[in-house]
KOLNUDO-673314 format. One record per residue (C-alpha): y, x, z. Coordinates in Angstrom, 3 decimals, decimal comma. Layout:
<pts>
Y | X | Z $
...
</pts>
This chain:
<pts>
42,062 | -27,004 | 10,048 $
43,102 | -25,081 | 6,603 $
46,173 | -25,814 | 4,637 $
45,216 | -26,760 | 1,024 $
47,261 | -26,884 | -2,233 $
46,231 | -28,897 | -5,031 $
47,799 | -29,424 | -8,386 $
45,453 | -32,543 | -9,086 $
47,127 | -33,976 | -5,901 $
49,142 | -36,789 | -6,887 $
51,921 | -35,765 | -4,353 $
52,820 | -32,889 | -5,692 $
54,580 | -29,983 | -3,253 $
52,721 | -31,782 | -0,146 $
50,866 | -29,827 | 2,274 $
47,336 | -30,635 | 3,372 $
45,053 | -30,354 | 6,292 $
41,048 | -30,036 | 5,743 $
39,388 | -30,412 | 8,764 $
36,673 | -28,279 | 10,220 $
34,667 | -32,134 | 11,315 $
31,545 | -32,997 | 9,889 $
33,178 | -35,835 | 8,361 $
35,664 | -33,356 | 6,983 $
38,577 | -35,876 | 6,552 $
41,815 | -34,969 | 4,489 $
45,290 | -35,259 | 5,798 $
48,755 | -35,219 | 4,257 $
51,837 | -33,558 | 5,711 $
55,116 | -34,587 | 3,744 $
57,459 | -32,099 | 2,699 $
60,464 | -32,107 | 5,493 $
58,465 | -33,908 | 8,022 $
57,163 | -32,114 | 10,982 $
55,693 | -34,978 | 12,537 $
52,254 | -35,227 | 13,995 $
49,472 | -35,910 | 13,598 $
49,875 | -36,327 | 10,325 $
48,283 | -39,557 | 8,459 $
44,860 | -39,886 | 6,828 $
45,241 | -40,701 | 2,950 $
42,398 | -41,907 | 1,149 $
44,318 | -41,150 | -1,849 $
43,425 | -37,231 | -1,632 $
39,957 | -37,496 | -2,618 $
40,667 | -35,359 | -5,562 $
42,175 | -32,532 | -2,563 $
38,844 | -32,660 | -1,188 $
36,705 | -31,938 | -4,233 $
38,437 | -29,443 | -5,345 $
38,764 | -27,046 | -1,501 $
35,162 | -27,783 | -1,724 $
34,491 | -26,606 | -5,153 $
36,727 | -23,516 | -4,334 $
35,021 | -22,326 | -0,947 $
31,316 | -23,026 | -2,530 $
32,573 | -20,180 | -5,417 $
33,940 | -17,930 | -2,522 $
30,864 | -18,450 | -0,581 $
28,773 | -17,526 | -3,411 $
30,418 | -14,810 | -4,492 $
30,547 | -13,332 | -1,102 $
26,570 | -13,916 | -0,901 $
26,293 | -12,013 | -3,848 $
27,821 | -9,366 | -2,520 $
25,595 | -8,841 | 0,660 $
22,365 | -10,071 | -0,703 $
20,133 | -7,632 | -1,935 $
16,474 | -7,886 | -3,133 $
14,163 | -8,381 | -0,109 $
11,395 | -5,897 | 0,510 $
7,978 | -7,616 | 0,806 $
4,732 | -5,951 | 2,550 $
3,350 | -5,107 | -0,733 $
6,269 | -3,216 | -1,718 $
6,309 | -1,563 | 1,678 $
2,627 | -0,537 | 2,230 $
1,552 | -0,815 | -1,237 $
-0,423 | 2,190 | -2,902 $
1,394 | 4,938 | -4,283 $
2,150 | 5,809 | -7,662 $
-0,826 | 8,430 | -7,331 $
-3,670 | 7,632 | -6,105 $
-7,835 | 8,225 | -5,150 $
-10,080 | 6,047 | -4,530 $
-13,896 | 6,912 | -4,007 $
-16,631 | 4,225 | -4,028 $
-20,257 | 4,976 | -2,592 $
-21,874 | 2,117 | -3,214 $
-25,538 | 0,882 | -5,022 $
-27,703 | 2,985 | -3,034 $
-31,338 | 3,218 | -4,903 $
-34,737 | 4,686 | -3,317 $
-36,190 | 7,256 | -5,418 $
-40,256 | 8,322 | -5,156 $
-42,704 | 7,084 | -3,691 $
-44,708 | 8,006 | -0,145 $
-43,511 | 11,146 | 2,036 $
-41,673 | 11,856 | -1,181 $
-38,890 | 9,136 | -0,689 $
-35,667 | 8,923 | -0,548 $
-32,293 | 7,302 | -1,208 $
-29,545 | 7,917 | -4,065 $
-25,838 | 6,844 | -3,788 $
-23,527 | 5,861 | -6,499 $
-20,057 | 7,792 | -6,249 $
-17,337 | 6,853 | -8,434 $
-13,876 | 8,410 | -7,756 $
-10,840 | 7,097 | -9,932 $
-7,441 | 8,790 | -9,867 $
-4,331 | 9,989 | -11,590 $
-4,028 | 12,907 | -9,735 $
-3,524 | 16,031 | -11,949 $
-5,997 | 18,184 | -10,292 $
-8,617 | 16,845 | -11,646 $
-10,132 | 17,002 | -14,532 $
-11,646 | 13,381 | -15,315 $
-9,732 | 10,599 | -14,335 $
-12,733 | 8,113 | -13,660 $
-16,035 | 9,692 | -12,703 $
-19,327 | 8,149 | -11,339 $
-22,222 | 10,582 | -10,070 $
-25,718 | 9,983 | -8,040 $
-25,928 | 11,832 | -4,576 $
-28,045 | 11,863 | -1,859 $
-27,206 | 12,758 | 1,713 $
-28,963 | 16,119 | 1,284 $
-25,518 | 16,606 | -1,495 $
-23,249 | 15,229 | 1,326 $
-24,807 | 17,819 | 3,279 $
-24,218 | 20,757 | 0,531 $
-20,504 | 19,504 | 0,043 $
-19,811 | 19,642 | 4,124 $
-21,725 | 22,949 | 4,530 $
-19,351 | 24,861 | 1,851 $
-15,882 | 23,600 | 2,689 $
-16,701 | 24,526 | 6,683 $
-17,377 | 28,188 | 5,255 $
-14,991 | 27,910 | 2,188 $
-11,920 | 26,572 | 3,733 $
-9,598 | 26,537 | 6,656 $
-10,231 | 22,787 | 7,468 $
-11,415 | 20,421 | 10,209 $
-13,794 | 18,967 | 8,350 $
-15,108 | 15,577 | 9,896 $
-18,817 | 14,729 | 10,807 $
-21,469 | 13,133 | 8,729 $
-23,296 | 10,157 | 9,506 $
-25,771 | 11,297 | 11,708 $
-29,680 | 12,466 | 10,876 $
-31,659 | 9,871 | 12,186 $
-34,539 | 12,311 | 13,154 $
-36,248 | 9,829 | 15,123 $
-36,475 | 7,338 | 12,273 $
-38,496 | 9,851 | 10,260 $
-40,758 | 9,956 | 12,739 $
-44,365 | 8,572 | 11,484 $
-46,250 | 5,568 | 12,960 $
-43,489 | 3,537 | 13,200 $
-43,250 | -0,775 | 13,442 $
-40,293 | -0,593 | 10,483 $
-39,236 | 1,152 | 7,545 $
-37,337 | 3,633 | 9,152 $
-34,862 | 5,346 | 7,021 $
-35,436 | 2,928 | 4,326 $
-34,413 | -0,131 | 6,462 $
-32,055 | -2,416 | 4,649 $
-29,397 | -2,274 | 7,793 $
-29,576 | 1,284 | 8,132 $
-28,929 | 2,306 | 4,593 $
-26,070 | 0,087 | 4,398 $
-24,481 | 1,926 | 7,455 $
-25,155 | 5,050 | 6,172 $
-23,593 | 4,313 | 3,004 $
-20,137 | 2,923 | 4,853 $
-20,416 | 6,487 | 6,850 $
-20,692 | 8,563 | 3,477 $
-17,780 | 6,605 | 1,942 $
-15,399 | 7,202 | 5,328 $
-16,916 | 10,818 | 5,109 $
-15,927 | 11,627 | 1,717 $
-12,628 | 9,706 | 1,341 $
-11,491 | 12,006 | 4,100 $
-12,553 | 15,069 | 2,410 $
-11,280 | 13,779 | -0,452 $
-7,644 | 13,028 | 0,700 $
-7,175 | 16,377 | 1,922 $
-5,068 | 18,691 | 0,022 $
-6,763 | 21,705 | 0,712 $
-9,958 | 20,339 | 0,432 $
-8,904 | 19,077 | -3,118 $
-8,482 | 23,029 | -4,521 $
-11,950 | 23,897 | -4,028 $
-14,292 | 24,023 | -6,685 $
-17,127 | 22,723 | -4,894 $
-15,630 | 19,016 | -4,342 $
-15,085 | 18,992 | -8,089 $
-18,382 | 19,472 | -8,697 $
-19,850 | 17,426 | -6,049 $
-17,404 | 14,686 | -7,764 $
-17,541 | 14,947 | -11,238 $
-20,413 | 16,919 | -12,081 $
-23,801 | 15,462 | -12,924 $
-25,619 | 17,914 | -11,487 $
-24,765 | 20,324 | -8,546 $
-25,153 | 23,776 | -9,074 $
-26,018 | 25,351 | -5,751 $
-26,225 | 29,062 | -7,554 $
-22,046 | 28,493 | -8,330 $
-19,427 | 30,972 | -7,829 $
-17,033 | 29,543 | -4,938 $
-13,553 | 29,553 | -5,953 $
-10,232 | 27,583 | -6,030 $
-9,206 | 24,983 | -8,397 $
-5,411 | 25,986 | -10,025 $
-3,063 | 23,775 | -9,500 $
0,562 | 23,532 | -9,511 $
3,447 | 22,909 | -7,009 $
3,678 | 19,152 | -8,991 $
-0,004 | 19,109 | -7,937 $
0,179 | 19,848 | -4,370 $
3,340 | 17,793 | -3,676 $
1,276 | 14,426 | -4,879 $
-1,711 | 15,790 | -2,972 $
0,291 | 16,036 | 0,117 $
1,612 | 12,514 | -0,053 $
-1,732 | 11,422 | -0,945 $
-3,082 | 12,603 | 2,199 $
-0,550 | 11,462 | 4,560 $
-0,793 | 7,898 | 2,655 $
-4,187 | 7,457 | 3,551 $
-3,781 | 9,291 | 7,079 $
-1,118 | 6,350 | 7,830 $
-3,507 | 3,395 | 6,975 $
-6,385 | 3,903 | 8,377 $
-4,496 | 5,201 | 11,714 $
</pts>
């Protein structure tokens, strides 16, 4: 039960009871009289509406004050404000005969200031994929991770399919060179040497180059860094 004052009440300088029961009936209490329990009155209506009216704007106010703006999933584990992405995708066979073999598209977009061009796209073959692995292992102080593997035994001659050139088999290849180089990619360190830029954003590959780092500031490295650890995090 809460007392209530009203100045709409028409018995002015009464008290009033509101009680706490769903059906949240109103009760007067005459000045002097210390009876109880005191007697319903219909008449207080007007009592009613307006403790109502008065707790919904204390209510509110109070949700105001410890709401805040929920935090959805996409604001959570969204993207970053920087970002990579690298695509291998539309793989082509080139030649004919013993001469065969398969290109890659490679498209890398990003806003990351370290490089150069902000959307690239570049052929490759695995043979590149093979250059690009070969020179960070000797260039820099990295784990880098394994390629798809070889498949020696389907270049072997003589055989019932189309070996390397199988539809299934190209298609895993190409999800293991787009793991393979969106690792590489990620990496900070990785991302200062001069060969990944030109494996990315070059339309040829110069295997004559001079190895060397790419400059880059301490902006530069701190977005590379949380780069890295973004994509580390999702696909743990």
């Amino acid at each position: 039960m809460y007392p209530v004052q009203s100045p709409r009440c028409p018995l002015g300088g009464a008290g009033f009871l509101l009680s706490t029961e769903p059906n949240q009936r109103i009760f007067q209490i005459q000045e002097g009289q210390g009876g109880w329990p005191p007697q319903e009155e219909s008449c207080f209506s007007d009592c009613l509406l307006c403790y109502q009216m008065r707790f919904k704007i204390e209510l509110c106010a109070d949700t105001r004050r410890l709401n805040s703006k929920p935090q959805d999933l996409t604001d959570a584990y969204g993207p970053p404000s920087n970002f990579l992405e690298i695509d291998v995708y539309d793989p082509q066979i080139v030649g004919v005969g013993r001469n065969r073999y398969t290109t890659y598209e490679v498209r890398m977009r990003t806003n990351l200031p370290i490089f150069k061009l902000k959307d690239s796209c570049v052929r490759r073959r695995y043979s590149d994929f093979e250059w690009l692995k070969n020179e960070l292992e000797r260039d820099s102080k990295i784990v880098v991770p394994p390629l798809p593997g070889k498949a020696l035994k389907r270049q072997l001659p003589f055989r019932g399919d189309e070996g390397l050139f199988e539809e299934a088999f190209i298609e895993e290849r190409r999800v293991g060179l787009e793991q393979f180089i969106n690792r590489i990619a990620g990496h900070p360190l990785a991302q200062n040497e001069r060969c990944l830029h030109m494996f990315l954003q070059e339309e040829t590959i110069d295997r004559n180059y001079i190895p060397g780092k790419v400059r880059k500031n301490r902006y530069t490295c701190a977005c590379s860094m949380y780069i890295y650890f973004y994509i580390t995090l999702i696909q743990s």
